[in-house]
N, C-alpha and C positions, 0 to 999 in steps of 0.2 A: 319093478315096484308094483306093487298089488293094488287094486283100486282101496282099499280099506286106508294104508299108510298116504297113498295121496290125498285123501280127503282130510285126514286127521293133521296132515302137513296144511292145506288148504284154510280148518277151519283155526289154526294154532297163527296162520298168517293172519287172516283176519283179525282174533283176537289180540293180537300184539300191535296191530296196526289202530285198533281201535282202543287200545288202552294208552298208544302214542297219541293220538289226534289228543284224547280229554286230558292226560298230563300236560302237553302242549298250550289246551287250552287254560287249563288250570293256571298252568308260571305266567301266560299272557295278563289274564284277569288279577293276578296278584299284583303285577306289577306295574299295572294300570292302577290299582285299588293302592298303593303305595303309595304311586307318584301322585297321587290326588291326594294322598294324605300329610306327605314331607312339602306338597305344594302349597295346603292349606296353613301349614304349621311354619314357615318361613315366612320372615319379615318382608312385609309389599315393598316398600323401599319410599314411604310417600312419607312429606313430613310435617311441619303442622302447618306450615308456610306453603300453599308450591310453587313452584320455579317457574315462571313464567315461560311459553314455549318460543315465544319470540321477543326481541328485545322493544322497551319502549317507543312508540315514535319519538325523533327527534331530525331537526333539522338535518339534511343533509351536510357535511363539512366537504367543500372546494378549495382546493390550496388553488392560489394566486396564479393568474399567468406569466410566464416569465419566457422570455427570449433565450435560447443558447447566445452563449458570449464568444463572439467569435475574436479570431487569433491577429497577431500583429500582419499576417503572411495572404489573410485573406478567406482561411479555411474556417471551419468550424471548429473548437476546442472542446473537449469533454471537461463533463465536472468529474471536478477529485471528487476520490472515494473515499467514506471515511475509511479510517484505518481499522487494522485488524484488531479485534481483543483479543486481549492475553488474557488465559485462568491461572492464580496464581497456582505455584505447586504445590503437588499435593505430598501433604506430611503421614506419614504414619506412627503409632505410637511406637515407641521401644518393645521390644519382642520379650516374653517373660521369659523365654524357655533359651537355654543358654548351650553351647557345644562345647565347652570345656568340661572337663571334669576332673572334680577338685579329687587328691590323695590322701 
């Protein structure tokens, strides 16, 4: 390689490196200058009332003390549980689309 072609190799690296870094730099700033834009232009989310960040005071509520109930045997007896819910079933509508086909 002749010193002529490596320098031309040299100065053609540089320039492509350095029209990389300002395109680079360029899509950053745009898309910075965007986000400040679609940021500006979207709804805050506040509303005329606001929501309070914590709930009002109010008296503490203490449920009552109560003894486990113990058994005829001498042991201790667990409380029933309530029982399970059931959801009723679920229905779907009649299907419009049909597999027959009429002649």
């Amino acid at each position: 390689m002749t010193p002529q072609r490596s320098v031309d190799r040299d100065t053609g690296m540089r320039r492509i490196s350095t029209t990389t870094r300002w395109l680079a730099g360029i899509g950053v700033g745009l898309v910075g200058a965007l986000s400040l834009f679609f940021a500006s232009r979207a709804p805050s989310g506040s509303s005329a009332t606001p929501t309070p960040a914590t709930a009002p005071a109010t008296a503490p509520v203490t449920a009552p003390a109560t003894t486990p109930p113990t058994s005829a045997v001498g042991g201790t007896a667990t409380a029933p549980t309530a029982p399970p819910t059931t959801m009723p079933p679920v229905t779907y509508p009649p299907s419009r689309h049909t597999t027959s086909r009429s002649s």
